[in-house]
PyMOL commands that place a pseudoatom at each C-alpha (Angstrom):
pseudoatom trace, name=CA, resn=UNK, resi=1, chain=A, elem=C, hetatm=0, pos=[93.264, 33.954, -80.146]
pseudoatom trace, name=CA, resn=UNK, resi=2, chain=A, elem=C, hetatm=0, pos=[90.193, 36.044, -80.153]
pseudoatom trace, name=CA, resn=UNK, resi=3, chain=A, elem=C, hetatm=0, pos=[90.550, 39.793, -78.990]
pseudoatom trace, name=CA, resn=UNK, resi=4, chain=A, elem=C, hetatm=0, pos=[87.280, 41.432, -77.061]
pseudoatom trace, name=CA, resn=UNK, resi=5, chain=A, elem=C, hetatm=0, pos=[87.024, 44.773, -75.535]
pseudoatom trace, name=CA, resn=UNK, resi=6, chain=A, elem=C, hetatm=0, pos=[84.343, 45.352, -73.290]
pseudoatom trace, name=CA, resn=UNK, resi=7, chain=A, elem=C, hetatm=0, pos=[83.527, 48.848, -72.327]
pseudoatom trace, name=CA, resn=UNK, resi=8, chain=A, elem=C, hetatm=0, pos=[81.715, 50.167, -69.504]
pseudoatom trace, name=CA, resn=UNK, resi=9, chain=A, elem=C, hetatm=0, pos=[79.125, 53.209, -70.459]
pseudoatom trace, name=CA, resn=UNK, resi=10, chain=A, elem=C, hetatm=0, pos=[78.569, 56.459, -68.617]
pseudoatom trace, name=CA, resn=UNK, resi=11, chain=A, elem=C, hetatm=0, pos=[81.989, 58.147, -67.727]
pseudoatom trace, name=CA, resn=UNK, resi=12, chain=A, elem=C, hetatm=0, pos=[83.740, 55.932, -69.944]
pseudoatom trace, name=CA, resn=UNK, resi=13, chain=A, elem=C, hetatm=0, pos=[82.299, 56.211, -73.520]
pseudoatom trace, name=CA, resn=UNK, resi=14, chain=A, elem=C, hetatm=0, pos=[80.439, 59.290, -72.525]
pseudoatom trace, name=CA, resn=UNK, resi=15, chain=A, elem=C, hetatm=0, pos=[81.508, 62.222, -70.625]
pseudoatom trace, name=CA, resn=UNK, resi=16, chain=A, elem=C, hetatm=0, pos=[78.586, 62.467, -68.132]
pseudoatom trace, name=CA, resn=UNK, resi=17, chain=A, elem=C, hetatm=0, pos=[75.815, 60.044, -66.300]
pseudoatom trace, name=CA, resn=UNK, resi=18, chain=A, elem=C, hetatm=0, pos=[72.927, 59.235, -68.908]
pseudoatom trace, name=CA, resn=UNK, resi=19, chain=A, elem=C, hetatm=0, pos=[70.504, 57.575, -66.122]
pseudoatom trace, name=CA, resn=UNK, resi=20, chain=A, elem=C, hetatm=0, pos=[68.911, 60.280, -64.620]
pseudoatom trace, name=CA, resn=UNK, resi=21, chain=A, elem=C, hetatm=0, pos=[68.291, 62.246, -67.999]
pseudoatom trace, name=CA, resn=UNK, resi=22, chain=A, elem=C, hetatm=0, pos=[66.304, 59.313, -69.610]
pseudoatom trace, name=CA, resn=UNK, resi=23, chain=A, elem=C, hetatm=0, pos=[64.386, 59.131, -66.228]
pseudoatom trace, name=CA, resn=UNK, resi=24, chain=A, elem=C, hetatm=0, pos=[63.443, 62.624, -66.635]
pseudoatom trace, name=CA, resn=UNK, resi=25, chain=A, elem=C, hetatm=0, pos=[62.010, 62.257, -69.757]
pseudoatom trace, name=CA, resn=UNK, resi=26, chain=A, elem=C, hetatm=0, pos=[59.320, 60.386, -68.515]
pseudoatom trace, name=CA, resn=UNK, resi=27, chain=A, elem=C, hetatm=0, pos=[58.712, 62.504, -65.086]
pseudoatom trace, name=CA, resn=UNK, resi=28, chain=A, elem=C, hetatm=0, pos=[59.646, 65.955, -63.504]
pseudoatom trace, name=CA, resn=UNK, resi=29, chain=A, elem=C, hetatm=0, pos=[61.598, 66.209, -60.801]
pseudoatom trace, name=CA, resn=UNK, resi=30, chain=A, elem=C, hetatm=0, pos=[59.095, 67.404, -58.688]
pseudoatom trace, name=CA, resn=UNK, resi=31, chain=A, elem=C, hetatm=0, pos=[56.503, 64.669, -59.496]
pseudoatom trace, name=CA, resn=UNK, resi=32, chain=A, elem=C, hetatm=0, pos=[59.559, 62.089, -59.218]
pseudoatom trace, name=CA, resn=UNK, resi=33, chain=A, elem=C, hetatm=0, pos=[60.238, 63.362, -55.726]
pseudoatom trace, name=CA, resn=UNK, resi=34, chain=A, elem=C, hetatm=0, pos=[56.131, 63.628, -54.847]
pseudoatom trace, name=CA, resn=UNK, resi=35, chain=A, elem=C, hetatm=0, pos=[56.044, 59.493, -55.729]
pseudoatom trace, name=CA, resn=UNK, resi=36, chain=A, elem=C, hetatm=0, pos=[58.987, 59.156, -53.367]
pseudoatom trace, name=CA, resn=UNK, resi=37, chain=A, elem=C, hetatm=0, pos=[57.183, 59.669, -50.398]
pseudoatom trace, name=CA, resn=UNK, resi=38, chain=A, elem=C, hetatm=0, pos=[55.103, 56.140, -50.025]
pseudoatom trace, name=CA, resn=UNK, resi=39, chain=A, elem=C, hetatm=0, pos=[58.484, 54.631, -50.179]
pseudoatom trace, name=CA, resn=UNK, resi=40, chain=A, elem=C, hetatm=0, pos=[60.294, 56.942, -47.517]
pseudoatom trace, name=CA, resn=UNK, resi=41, chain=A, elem=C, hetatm=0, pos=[61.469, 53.924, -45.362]
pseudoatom trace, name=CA, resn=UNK, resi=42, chain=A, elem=C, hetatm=0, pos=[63.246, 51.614, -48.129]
pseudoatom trace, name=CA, resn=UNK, resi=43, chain=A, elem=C, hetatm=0, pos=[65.111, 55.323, -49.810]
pseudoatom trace, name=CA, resn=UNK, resi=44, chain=A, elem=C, hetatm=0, pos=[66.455, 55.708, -46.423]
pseudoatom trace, name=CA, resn=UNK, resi=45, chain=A, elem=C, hetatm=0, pos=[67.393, 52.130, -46.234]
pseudoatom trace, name=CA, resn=UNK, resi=46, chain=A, elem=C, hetatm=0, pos=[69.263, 51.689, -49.650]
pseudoatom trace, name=CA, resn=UNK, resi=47, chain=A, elem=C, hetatm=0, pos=[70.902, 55.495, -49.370]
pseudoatom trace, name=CA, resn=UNK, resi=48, chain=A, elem=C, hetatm=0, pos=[72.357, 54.355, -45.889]
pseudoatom trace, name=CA, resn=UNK, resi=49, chain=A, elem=C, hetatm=0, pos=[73.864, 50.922, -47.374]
pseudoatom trace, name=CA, resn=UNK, resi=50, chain=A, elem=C, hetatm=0, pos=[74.776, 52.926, -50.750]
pseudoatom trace, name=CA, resn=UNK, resi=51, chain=A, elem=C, hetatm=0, pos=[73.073, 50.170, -52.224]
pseudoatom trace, name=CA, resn=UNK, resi=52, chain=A, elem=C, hetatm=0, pos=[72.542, 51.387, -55.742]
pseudoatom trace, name=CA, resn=UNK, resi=53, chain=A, elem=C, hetatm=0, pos=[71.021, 48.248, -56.705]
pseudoatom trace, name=CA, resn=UNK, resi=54, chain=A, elem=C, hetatm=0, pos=[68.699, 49.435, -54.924]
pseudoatom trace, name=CA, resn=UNK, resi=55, chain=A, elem=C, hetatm=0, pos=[67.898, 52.748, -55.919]
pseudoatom trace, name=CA, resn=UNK, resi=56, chain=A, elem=C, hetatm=0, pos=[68.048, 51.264, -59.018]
pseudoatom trace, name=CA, resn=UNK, resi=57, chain=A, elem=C, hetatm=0, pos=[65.343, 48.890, -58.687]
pseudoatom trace, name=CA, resn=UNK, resi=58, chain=A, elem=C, hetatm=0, pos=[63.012, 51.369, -56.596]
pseudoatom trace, name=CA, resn=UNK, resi=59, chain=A, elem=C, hetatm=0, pos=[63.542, 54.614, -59.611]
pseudoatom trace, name=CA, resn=UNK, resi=60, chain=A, elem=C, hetatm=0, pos=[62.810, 51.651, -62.590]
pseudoatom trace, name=CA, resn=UNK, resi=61, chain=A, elem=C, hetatm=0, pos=[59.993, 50.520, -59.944]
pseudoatom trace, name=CA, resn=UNK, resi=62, chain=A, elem=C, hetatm=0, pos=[58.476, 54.681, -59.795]
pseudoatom trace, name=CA, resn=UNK, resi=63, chain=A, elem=C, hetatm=0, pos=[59.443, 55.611, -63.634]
pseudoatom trace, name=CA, resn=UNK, resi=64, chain=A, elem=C, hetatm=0, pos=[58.667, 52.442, -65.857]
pseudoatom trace, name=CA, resn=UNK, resi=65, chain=A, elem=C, hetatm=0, pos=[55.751, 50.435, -63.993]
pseudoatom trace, name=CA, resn=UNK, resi=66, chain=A, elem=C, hetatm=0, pos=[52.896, 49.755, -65.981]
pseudoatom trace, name=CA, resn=UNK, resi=67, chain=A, elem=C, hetatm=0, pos=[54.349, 52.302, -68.888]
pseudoatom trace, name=CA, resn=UNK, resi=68, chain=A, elem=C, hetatm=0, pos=[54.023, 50.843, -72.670]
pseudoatom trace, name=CA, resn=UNK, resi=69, chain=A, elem=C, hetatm=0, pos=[57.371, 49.810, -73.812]
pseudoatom trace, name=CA, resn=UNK, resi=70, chain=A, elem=C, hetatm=0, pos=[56.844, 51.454, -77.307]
pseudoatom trace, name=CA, resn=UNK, resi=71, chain=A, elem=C, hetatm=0, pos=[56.764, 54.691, -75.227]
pseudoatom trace, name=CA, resn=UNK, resi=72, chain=A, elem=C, hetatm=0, pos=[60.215, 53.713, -73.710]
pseudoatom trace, name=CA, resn=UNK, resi=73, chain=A, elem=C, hetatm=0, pos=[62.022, 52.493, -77.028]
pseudoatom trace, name=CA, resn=UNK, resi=74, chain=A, elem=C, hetatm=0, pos=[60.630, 55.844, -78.471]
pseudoatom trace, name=CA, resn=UNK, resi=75, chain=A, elem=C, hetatm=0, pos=[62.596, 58.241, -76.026]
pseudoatom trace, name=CA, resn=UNK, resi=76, chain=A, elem=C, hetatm=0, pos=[65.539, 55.728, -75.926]
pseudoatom trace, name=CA, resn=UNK, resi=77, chain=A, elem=C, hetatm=0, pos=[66.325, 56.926, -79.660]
pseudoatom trace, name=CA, resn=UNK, resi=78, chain=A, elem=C, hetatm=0, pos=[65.880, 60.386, -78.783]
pseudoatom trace, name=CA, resn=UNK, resi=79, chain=A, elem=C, hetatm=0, pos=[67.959, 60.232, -76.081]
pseudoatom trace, name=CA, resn=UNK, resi=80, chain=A, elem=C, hetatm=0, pos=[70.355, 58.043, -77.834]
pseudoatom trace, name=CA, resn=UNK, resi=81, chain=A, elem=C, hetatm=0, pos=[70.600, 60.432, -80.669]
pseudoatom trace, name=CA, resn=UNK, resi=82, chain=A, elem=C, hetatm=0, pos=[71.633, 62.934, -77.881]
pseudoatom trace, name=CA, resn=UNK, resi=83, chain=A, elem=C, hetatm=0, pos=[74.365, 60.695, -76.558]
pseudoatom trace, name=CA, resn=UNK, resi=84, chain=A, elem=C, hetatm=0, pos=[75.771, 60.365, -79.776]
pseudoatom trace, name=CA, resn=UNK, resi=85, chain=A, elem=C, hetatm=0, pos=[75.210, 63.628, -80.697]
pseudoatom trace, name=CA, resn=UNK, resi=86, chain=A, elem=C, hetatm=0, pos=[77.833, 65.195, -78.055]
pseudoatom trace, name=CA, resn=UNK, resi=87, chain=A, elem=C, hetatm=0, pos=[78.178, 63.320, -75.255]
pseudoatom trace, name=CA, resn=UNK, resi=88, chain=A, elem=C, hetatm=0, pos=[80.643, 60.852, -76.134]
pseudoatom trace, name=CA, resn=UNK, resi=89, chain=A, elem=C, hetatm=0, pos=[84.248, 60.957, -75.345]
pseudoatom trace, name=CA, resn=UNK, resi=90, chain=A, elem=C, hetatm=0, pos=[86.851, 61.414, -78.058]
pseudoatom trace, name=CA, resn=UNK, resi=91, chain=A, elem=C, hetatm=0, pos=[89.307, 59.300, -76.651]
pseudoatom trace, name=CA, resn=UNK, resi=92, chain=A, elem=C, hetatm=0, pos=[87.277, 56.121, -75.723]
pseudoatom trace, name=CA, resn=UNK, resi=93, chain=A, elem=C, hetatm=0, pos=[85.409, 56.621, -78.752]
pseudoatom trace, name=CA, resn=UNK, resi=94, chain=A, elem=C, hetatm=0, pos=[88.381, 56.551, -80.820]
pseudoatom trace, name=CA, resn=UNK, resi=95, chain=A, elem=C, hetatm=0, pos=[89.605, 53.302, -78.886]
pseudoatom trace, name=CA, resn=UNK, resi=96, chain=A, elem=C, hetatm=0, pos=[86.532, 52.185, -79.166]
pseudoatom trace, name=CA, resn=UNK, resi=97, chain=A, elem=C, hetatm=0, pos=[86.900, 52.579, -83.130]
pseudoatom trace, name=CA, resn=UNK, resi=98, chain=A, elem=C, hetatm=0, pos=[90.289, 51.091, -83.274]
pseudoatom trace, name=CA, resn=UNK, resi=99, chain=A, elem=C, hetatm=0, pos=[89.277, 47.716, -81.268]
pseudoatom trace, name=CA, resn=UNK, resi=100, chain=A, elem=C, hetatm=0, pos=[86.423, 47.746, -84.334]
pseudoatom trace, name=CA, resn=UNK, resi=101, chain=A, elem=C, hetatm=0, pos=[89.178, 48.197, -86.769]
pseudoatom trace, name=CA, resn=UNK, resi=102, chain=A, elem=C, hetatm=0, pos=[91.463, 45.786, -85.957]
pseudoatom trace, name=CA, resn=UNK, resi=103, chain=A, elem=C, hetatm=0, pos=[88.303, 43.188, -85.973]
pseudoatom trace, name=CA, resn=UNK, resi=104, chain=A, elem=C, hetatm=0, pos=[88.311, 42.797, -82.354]
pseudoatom trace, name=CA, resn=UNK, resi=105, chain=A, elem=C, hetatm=0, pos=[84.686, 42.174, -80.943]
pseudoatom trace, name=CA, resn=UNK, resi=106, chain=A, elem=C, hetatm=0, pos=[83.525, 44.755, -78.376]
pseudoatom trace, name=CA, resn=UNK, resi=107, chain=A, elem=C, hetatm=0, pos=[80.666, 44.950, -76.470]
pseudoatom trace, name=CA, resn=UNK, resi=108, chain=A, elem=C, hetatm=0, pos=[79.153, 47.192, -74.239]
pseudoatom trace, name=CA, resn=UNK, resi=109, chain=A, elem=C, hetatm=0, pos=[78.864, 46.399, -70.845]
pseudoatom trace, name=CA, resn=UNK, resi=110, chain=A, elem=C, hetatm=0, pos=[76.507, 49.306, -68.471]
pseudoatom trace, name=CA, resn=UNK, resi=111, chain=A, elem=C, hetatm=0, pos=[74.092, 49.602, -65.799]
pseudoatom trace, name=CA, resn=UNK, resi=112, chain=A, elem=C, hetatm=0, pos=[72.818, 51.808, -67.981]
pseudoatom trace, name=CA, resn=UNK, resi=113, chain=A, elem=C, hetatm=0, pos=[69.514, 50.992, -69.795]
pseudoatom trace, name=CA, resn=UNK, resi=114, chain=A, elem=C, hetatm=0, pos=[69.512, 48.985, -72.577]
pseudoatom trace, name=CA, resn=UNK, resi=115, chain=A, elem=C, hetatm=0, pos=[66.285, 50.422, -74.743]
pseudoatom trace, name=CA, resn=UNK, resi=116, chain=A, elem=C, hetatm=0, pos=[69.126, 53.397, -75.144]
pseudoatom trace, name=CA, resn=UNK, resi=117, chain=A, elem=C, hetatm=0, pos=[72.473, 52.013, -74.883]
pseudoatom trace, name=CA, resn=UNK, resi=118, chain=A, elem=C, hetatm=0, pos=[71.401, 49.452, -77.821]
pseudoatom trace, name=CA, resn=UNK, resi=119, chain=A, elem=C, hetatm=0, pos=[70.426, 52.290, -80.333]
pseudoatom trace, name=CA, resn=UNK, resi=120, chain=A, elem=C, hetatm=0, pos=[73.772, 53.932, -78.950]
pseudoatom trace, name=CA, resn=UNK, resi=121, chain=A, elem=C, hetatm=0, pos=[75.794, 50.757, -80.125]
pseudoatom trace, name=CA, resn=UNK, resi=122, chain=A, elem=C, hetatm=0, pos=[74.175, 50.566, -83.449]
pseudoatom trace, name=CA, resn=UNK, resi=123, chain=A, elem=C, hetatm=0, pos=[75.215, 54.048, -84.093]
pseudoatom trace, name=CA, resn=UNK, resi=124, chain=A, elem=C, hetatm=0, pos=[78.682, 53.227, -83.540]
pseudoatom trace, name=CA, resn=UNK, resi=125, chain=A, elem=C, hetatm=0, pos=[78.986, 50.025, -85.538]
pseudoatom trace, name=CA, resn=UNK, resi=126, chain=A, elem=C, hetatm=0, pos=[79.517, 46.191, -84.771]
pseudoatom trace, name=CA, resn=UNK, resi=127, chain=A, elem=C, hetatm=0, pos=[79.039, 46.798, -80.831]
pseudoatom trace, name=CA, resn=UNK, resi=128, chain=A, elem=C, hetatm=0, pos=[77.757, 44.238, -78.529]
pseudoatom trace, name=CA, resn=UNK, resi=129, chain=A, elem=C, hetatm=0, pos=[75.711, 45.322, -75.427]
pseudoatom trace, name=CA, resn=UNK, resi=130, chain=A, elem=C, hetatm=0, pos=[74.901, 43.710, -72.282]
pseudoatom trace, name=CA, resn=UNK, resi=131, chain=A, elem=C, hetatm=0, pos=[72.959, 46.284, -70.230]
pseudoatom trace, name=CA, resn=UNK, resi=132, chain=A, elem=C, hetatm=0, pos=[70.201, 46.599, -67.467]
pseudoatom trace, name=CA, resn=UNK, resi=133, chain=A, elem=C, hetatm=0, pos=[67.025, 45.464, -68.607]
pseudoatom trace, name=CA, resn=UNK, resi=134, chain=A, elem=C, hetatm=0, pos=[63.866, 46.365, -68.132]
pseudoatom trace, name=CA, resn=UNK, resi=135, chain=A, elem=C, hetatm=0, pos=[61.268, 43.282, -67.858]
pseudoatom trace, name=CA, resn=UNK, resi=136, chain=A, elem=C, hetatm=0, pos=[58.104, 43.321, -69.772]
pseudoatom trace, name=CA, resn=UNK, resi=137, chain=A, elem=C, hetatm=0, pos=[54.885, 41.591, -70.018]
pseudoatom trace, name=CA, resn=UNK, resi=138, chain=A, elem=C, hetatm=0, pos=[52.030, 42.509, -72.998]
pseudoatom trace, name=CA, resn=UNK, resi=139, chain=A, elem=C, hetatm=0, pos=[53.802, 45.309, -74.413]
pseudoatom trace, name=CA, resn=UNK, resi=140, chain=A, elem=C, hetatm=0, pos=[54.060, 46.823, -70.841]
pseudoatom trace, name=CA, resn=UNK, resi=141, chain=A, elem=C, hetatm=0, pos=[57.016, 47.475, -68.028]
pseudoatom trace, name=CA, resn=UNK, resi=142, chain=A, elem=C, hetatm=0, pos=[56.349, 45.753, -65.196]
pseudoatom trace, name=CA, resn=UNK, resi=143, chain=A, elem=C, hetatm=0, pos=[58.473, 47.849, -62.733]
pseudoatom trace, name=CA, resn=UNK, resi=144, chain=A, elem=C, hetatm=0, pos=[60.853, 45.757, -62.456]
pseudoatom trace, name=CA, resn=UNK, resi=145, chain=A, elem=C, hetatm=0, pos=[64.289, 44.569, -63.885]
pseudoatom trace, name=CA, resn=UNK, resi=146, chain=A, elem=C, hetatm=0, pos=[64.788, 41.902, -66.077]
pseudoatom trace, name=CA, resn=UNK, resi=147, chain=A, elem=C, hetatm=0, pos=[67.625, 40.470, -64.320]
pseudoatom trace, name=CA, resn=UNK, resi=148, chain=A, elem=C, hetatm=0, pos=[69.890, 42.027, -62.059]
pseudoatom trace, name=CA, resn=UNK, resi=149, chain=A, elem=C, hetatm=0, pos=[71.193, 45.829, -62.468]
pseudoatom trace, name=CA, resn=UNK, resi=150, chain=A, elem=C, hetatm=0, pos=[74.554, 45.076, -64.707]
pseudoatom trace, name=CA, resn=UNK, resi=151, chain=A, elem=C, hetatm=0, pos=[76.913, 46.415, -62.490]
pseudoatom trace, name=CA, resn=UNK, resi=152, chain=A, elem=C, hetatm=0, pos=[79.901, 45.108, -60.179]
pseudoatom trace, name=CA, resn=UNK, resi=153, chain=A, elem=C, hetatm=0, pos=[79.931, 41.402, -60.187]
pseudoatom trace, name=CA, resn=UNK, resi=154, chain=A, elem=C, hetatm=0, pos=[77.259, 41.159, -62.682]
pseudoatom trace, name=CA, resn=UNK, resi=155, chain=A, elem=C, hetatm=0, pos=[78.967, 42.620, -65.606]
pseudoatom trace, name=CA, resn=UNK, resi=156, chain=A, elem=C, hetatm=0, pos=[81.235, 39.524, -65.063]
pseudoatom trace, name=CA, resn=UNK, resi=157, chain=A, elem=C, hetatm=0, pos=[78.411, 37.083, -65.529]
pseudoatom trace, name=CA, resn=UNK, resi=158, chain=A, elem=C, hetatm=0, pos=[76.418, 39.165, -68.235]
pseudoatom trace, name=CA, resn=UNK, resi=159, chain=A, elem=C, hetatm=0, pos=[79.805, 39.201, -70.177]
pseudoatom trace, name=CA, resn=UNK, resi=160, chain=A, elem=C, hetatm=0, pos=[80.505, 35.322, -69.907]
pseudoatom trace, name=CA, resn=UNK, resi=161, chain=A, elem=C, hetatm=0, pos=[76.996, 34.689, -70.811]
pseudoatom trace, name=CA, resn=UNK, resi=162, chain=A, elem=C, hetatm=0, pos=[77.703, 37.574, -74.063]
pseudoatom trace, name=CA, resn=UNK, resi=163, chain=A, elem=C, hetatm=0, pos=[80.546, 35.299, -74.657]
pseudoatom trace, name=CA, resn=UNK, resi=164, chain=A, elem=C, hetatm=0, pos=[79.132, 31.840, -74.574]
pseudoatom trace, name=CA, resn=UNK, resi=165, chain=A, elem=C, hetatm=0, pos=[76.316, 33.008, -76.709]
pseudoatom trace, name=CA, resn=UNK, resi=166, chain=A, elem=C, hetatm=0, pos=[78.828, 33.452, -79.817]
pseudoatom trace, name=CA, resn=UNK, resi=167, chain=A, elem=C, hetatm=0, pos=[80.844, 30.145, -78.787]
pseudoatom trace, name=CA, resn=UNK, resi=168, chain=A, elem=C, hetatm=0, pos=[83.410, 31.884, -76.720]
pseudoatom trace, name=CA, resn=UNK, resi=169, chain=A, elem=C, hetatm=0, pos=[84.962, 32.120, -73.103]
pseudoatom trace, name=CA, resn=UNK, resi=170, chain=A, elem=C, hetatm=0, pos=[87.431, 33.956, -70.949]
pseudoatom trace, name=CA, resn=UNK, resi=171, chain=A, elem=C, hetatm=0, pos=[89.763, 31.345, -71.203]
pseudoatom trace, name=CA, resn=UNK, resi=172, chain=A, elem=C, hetatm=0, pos=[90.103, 31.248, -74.574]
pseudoatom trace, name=CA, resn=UNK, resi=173, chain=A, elem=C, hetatm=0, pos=[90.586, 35.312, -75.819]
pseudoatom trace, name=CA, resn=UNK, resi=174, chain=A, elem=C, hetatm=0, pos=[92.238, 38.295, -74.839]
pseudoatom trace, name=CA, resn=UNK, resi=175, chain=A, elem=C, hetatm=0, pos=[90.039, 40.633, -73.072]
pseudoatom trace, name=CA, resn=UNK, resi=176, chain=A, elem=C, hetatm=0, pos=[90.561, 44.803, -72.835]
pseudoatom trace, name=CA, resn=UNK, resi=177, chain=A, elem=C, hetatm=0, pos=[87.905, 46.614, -70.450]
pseudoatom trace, name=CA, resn=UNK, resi=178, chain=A, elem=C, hetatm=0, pos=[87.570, 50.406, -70.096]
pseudoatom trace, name=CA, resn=UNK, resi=179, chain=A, elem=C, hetatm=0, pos=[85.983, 51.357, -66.865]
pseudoatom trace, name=CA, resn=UNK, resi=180, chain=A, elem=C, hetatm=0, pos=[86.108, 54.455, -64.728]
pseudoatom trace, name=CA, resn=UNK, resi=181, chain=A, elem=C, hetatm=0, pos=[84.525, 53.665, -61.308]
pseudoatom trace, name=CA, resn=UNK, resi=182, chain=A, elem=C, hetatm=0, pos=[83.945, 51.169, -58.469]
pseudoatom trace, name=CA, resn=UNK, resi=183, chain=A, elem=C, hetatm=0, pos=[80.460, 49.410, -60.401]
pseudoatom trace, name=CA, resn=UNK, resi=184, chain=A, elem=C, hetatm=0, pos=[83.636, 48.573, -62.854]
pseudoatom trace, name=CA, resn=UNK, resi=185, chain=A, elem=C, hetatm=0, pos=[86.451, 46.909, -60.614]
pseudoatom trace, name=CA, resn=UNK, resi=186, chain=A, elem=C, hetatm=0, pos=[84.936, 42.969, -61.155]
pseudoatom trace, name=CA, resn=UNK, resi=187, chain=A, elem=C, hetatm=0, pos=[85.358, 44.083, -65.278]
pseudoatom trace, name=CA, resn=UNK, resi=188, chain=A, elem=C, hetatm=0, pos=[88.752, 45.207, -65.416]
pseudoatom trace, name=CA, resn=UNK, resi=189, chain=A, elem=C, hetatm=0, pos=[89.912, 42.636, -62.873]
pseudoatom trace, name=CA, resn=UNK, resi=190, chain=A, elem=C, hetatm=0, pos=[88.695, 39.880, -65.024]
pseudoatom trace, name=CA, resn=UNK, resi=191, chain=A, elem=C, hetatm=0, pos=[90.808, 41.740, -68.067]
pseudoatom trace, name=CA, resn=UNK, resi=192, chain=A, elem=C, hetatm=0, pos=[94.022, 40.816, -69.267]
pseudoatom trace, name=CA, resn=UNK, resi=193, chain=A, elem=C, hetatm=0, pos=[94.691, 44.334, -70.422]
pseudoatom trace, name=CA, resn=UNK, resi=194, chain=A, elem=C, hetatm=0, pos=[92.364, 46.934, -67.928]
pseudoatom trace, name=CA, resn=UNK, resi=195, chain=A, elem=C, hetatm=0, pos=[92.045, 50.924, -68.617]
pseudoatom trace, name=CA, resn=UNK, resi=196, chain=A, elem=C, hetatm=0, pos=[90.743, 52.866, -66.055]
pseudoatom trace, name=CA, resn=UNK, resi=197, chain=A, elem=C, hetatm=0, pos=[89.642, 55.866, -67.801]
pseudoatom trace, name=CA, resn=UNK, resi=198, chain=A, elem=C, hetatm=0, pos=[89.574, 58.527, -64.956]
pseudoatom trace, name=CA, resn=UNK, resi=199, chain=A, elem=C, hetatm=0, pos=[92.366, 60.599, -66.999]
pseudoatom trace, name=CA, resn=UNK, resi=200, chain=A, elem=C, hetatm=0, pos=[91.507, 60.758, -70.923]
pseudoatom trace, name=CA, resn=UNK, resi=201, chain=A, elem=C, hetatm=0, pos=[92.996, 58.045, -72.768]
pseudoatom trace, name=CA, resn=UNK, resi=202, chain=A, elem=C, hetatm=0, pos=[96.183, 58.494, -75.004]
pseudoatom trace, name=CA, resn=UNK, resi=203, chain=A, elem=C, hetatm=0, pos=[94.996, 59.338, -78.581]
pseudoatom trace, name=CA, resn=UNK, resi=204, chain=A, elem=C, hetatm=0, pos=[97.114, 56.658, -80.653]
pseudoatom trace, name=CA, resn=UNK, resi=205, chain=A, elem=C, hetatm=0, pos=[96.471, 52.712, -80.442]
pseudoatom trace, name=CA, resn=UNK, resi=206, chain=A, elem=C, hetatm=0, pos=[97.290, 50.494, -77.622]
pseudoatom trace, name=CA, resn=UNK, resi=207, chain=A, elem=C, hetatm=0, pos=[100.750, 48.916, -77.814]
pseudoatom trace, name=CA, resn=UNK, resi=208, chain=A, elem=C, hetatm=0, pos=[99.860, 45.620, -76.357]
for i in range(1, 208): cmd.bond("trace and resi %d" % i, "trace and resi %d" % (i + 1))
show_as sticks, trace
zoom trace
């Protein structure tokens, strides 16, 4: 039977959140906070249901719209190289290694962007991704996501749909998933062997 781990991104390869510092290299804060303002009503609204998804949607809408994707995929290696650099944790990134090791696919699955979690992947060998995407039209962001934001229930689907697209499904392989917060539960409940990855992981190999 097939082995696949899927990991989630920030907190659980990395050590920190990697969204907000690829937004700011395309905006200050301040400027970020001035374009806020016409859309007041719907912050309050999403920050009072928590709805990331939400403030998802609405910071892709203010940072990417109308932005040429070659400026994008230019600061997602940059910031990638960063990432990989020294913000990745040892211990995932060992298990991480070992999964590759043993010949077990992996993919990555984030909320993260995927202009930067891609070049991320490549650096650390034969990893999958399914990530948030941005859509684009002509060389140019709309705004808006390609799909929905790849968190909670939708890491799920985009996983099946990683699956089916190299002849696999659920039923038929053993899945690990690394996760470390709530956007993760759907992931690791799906799993036949979960890690949450709150606490560093143990240095040596799984046992099972």
């Amino acid at each position: 039977m097939s082995v696949v781990a899927a990991f989630d991104f920030d907190a659980t390869l990395t050590d920190r959140d990697t969204v907000v510092p690829f937004l700011r290299r395309f905006t200050t804060i301040p400027r970020f906070a001035t374009s806020l303002v016409p859309h007041a009503f719907s912050l309050v609204a999403v920050a009072a249901r928590r709805d990331r998804d939400g403030l998802r949607e609405l910071a892709t809408r203010l940072v990417f719209t109308d932005r040429p994707v070659t400026d994008v995929e230019r600061e997602a290696v940059a910031h990638a190289a960063a990432i990989a650099g020294s913000w990745l944790r040892p211990d995932t990134t060992a298990r991480l290694n070992w999964h590759t090791e043993q010949g077990h696919r992996v993919v990555i699955v984030s909320a993260s962007y995927e202009q930067y979690v891609r070049v991320v992947a490549e650096r650390l060998g034969d990893v999958g991704v399914a990530a948030t995407r941005l859509d684009v039209v002509d060389g140019r962001c709309t705004g808006d996501l390609l799909g929905a934001n790849c968190r909670g229930p939708e890491k799920v689907r985009r996983l099946d749909a990683w699956l089916r697209e190299r002849g696999l499904d659920r039923a038929g392989i053993t899945l690990y998933a690394y996760g470390d917060s709530s956007g993760d539960r759907e992931l690791l409940a799906a799993a036949d062997h979960p890690h949450w990855v709150n606490e560093p992981l143990a240095s040596v190999a799984p046992t099972h």
